[in-house]
C-alpha positions as CSV (number, residue, x, y, z in Angstrom):
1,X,-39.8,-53.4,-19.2
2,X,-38.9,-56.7,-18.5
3,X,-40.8,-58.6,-15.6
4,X,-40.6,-62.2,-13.8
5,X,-42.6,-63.5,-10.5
6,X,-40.0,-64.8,-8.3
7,X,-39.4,-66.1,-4.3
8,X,-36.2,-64.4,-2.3
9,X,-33.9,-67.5,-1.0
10,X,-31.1,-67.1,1.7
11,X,-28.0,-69.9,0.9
12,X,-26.4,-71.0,4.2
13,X,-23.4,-71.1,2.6
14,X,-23.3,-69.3,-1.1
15,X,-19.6,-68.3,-1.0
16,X,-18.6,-71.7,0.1
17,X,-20.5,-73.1,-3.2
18,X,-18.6,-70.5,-5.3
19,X,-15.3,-71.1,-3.7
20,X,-15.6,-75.1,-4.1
21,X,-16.4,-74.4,-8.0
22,X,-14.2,-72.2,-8.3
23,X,-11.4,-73.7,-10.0
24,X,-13.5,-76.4,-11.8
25,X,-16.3,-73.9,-13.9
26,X,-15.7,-70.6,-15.6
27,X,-18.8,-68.5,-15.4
28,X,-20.6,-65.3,-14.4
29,X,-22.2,-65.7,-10.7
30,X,-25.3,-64.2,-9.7
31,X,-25.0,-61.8,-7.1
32,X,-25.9,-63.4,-3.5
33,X,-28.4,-60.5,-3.3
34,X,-30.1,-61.5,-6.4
35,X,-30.7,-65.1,-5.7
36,X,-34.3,-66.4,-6.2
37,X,-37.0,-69.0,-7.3
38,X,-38.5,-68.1,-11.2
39,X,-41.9,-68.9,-11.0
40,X,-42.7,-67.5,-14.2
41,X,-40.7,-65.3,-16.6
42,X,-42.6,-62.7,-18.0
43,X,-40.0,-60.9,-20.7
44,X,-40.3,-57.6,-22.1
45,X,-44.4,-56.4,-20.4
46,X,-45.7,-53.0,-21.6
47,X,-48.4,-53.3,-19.0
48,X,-48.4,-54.6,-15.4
49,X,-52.1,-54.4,-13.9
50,X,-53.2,-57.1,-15.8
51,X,-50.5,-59.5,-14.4
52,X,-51.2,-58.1,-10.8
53,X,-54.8,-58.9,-11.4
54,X,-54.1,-62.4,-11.7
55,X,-51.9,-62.9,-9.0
56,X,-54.6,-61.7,-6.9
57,X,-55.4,-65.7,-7.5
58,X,-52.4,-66.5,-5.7
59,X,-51.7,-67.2,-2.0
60,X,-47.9,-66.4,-0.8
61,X,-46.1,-70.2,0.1
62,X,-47.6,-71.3,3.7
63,X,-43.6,-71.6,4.9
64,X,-39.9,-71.4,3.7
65,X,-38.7,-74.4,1.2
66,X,-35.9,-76.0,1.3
67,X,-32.6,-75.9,-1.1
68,X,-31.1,-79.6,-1.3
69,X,-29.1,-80.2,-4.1
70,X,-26.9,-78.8,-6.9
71,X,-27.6,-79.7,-10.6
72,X,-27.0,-77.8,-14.1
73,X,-29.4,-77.1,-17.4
74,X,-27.8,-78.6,-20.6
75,X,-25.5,-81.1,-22.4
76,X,-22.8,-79.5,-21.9
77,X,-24.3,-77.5,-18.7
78,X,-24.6,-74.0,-19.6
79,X,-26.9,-73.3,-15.9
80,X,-25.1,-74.1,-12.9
81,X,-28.4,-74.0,-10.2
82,X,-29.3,-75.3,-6.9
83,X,-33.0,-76.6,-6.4
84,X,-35.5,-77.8,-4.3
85,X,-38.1,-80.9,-5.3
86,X,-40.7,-80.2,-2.3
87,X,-44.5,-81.2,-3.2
88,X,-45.3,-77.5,-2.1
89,X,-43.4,-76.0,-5.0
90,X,-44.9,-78.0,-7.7
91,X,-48.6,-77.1,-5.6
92,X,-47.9,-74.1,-6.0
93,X,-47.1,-74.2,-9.6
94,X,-50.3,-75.5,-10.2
95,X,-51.7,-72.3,-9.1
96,X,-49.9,-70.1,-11.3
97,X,-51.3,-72.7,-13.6
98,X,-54.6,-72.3,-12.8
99,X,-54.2,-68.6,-12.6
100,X,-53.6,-68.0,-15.9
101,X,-49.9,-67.7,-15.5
102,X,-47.4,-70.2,-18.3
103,X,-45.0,-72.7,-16.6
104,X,-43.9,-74.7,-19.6
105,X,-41.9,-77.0,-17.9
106,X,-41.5,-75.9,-14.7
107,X,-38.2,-77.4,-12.7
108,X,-37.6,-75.5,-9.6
109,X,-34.3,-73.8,-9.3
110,X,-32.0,-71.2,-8.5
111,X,-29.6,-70.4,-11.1
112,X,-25.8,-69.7,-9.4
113,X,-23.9,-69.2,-12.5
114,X,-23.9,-68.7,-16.1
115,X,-21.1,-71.5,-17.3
116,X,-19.1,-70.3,-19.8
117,X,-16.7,-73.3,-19.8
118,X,-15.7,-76.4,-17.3
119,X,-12.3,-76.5,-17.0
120,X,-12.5,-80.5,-15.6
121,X,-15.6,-82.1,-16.0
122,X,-15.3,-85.2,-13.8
123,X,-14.5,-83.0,-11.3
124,X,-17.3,-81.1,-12.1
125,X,-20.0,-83.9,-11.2
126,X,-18.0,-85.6,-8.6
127,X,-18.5,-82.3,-6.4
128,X,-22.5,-82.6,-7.8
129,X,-22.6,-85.3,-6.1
130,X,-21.1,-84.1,-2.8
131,X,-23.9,-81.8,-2.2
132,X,-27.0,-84.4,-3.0
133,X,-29.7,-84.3,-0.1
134,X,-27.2,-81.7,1.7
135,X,-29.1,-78.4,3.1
136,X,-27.9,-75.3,1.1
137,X,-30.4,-72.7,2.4
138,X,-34.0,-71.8,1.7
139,X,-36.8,-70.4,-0.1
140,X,-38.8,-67.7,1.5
141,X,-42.3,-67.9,1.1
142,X,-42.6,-64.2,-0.4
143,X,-43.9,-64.5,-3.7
144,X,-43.3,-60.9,-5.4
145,X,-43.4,-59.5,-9.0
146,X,-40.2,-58.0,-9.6
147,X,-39.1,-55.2,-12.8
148,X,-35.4,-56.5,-14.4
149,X,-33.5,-53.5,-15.3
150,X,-30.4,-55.1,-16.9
151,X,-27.0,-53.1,-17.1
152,X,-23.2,-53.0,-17.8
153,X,-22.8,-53.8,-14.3
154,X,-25.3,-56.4,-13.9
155,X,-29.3,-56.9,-13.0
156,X,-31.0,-54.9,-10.9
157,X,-34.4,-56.2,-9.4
158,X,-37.4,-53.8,-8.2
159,X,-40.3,-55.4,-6.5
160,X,-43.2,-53.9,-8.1
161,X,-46.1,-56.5,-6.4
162,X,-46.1,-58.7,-3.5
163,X,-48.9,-61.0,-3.0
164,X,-50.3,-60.4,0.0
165,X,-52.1,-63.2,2.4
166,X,-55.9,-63.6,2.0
């Protein structure tokens, strides 16, 4: 079974994002439903107490987060994401941290779409650079432990933990 500890996020506006893109990237979009902060990927887990256990060490986020920007993973981008760069993120992270949990590099995001080519690449960053310091939605301060159950159609996420408020 595959696991990761994520945060829900509600986009204002994901269809607009997708429609503005549209014509500019090639790619496979995540669902809107699906949308969320990784805070730690877990892969392939045969047994889950032990990772409940230590999130037992982590407090839920005190209040939603905002989404501010657009930006991409890799040269050429291959992860089309929005993100957030709020102190409380990376405080967070830190707790994971301290928890036990592994955050090798840890870049808060939301990926959007899995880029399979960019059809105009000035195009490309000169919408980037429309949506700088522009509000794109938010990150709910759920923090839950979710199964991955990947098909034909798609992923499917199953919330298997929440963390729960001391």
């Amino acid at each position: 079974m595959r696991f990761f500890i994520g945060s829900p996020v509600i986009m204002d506006d994901y269809a607009s994002i997708q429609n503005e893109f549209k014509d500019i990237i090639e790619g496979k979009w995540v669902e809107e439903q699906n949308l969320h902060l990784t805070w730690v990927f877990l892969g392939d887990v045969k047994e889950v107490n032990p990772i409940i256990d230590r999130l037992q060490d982590v407090s839920p986020m005190k209040d939603h987060t905002s989404i501010k920007a657009l930006g991409y993973f890799g040269r050429p981008p291959k992860i089309f994401f929005a993100k957030s760069e709020e102190t409380a993120l990376y405080d967070k992270a830190r707790e994971f941290r301290d928890s036990g949990f592994d955050l090798y590099r840890f870049k808060p995001h939301i990926t959007l779409c899995r880029i399979k080519a960019i059809h105009d690449y000035k195009a490309y960053k000169e919408k980037l650079k429309t949506y700088r310091e522009r509000s794109l939605g938010v990150i709910l301060p759920e923090i839950h432990l979710y199964e991955s159950n990947l098909s034909s159609e798609g992923a499917h996420y199953s919330c298997r933990y929440t963390v729960k408020k001391t």
